[in-house]
VOSERO-524027 format. One record per residue (C-alpha): residue number from 1; x, y, z; residue in one letter. Coordinates in nm, 3 decimals. Example, Ala and Ser with C-alpha at 12.3 -4.5 7.8 and 13.67 -1.06 7.14 Angstrom:
2
@pagu: 1 X: 1.230 Y: -0.450 Z: 0.780 rolum: A
@pagu: 2 X: 1.367 Y: -0.106 Z: 0.714 rolum: S
This chain:
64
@pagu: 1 X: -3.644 Y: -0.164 Z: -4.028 rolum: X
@pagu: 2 X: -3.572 Y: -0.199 Z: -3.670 rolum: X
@pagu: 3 X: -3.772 Y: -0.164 Z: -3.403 rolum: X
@pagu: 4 X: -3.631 Y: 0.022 Z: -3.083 rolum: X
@pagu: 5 X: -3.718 Y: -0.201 Z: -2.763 rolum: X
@pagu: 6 X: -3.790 Y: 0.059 Z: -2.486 rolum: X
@pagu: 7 X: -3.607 Y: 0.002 Z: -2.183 rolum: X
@pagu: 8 X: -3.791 Y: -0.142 Z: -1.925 rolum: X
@pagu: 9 X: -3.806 Y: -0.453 Z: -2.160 rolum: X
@pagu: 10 X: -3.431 Y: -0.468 Z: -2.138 rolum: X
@pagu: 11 X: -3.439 Y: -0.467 Z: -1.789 rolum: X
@pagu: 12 X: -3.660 Y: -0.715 Z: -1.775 rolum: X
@pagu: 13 X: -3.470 Y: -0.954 Z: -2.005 rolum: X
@pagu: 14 X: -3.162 Y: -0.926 Z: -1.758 rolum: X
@pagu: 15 X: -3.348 Y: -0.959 Z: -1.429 rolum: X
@pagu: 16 X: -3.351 Y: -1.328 Z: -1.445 rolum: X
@pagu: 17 X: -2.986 Y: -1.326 Z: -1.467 rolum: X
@pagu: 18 X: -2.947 Y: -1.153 Z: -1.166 rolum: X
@pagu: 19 X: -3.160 Y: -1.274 Z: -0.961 rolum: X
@pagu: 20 X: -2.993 Y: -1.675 Z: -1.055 rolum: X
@pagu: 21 X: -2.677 Y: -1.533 Z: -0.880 rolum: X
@pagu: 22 X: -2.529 Y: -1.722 Z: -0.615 rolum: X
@pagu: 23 X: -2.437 Y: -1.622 Z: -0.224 rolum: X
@pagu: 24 X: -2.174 Y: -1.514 Z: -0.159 rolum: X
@pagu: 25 X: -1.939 Y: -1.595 Z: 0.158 rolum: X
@pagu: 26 X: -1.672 Y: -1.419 Z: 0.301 rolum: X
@pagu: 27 X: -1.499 Y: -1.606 Z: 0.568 rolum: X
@pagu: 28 X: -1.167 Y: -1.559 Z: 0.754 rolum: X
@pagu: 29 X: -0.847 Y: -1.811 Z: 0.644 rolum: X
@pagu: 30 X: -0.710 Y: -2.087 Z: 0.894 rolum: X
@pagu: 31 X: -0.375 Y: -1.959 Z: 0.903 rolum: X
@pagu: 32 X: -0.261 Y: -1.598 Z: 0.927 rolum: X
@pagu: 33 X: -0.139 Y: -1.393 Z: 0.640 rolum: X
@pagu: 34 X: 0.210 Y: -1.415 Z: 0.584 rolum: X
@pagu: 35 X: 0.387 Y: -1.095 Z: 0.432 rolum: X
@pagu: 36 X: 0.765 Y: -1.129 Z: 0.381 rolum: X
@pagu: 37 X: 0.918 Y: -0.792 Z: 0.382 rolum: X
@pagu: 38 X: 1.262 Y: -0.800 Z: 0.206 rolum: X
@pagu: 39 X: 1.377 Y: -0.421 Z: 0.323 rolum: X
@pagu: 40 X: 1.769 Y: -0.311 Z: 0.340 rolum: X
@pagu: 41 X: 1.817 Y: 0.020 Z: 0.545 rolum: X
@pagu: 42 X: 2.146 Y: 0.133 Z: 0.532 rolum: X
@pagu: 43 X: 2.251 Y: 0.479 Z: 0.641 rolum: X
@pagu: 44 X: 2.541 Y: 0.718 Z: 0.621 rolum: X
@pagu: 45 X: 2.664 Y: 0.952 Z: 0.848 rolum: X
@pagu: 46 X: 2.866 Y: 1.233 Z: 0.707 rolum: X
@pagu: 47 X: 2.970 Y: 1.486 Z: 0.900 rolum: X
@pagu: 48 X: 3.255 Y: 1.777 Z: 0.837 rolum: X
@pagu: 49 X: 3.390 Y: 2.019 Z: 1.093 rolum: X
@pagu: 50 X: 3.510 Y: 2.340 Z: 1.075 rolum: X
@pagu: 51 X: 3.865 Y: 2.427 Z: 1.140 rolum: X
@pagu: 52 X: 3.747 Y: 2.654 Z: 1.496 rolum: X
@pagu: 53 X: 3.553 Y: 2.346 Z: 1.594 rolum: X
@pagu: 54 X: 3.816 Y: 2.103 Z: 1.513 rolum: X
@pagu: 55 X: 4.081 Y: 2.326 Z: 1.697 rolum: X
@pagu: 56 X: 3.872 Y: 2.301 Z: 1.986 rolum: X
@pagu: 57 X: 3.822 Y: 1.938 Z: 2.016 rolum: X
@pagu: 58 X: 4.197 Y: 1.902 Z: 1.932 rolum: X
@pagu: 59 X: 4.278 Y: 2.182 Z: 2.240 rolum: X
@pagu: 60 X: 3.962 Y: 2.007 Z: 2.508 rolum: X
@pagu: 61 X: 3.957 Y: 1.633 Z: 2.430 rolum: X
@pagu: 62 X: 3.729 Y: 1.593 Z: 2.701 rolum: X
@pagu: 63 X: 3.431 Y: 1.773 Z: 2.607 rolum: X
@pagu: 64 X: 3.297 Y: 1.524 Z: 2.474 rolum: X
């Protein structure tokens, strides 16, 4: 049979391991981050007119 190991023993067995871990450093790189942005915008303008507007434009070209 097996015998069941209660827990604090298990936490003791990986303690060690833990507390061997290294620092750990976080510093800033030399150059700046670079971030190349490939983006094509491209827009479309529809527009329709009624026939009174139309009419109107036709009758005051200068209205606008």
């Amino acid at each position: 049979m097996t015998q069941v190991q209660p827990c604090w023993r298990r936490y003791l067995a990986v303690a060690p391991i833990l507390l061997a871990g290294g620092c750990i450093n976080v510093t800033a790189p030399d150059k700046p981050i670079v971030i190349n942005l490939n983006i094509s915008i491209t827009q479309e303008v529809v527009y329709r007119l009624d026939n009174k507007a139309k009419e109107l434009i036709q009758d005051n070209p200068g209205i606008f």
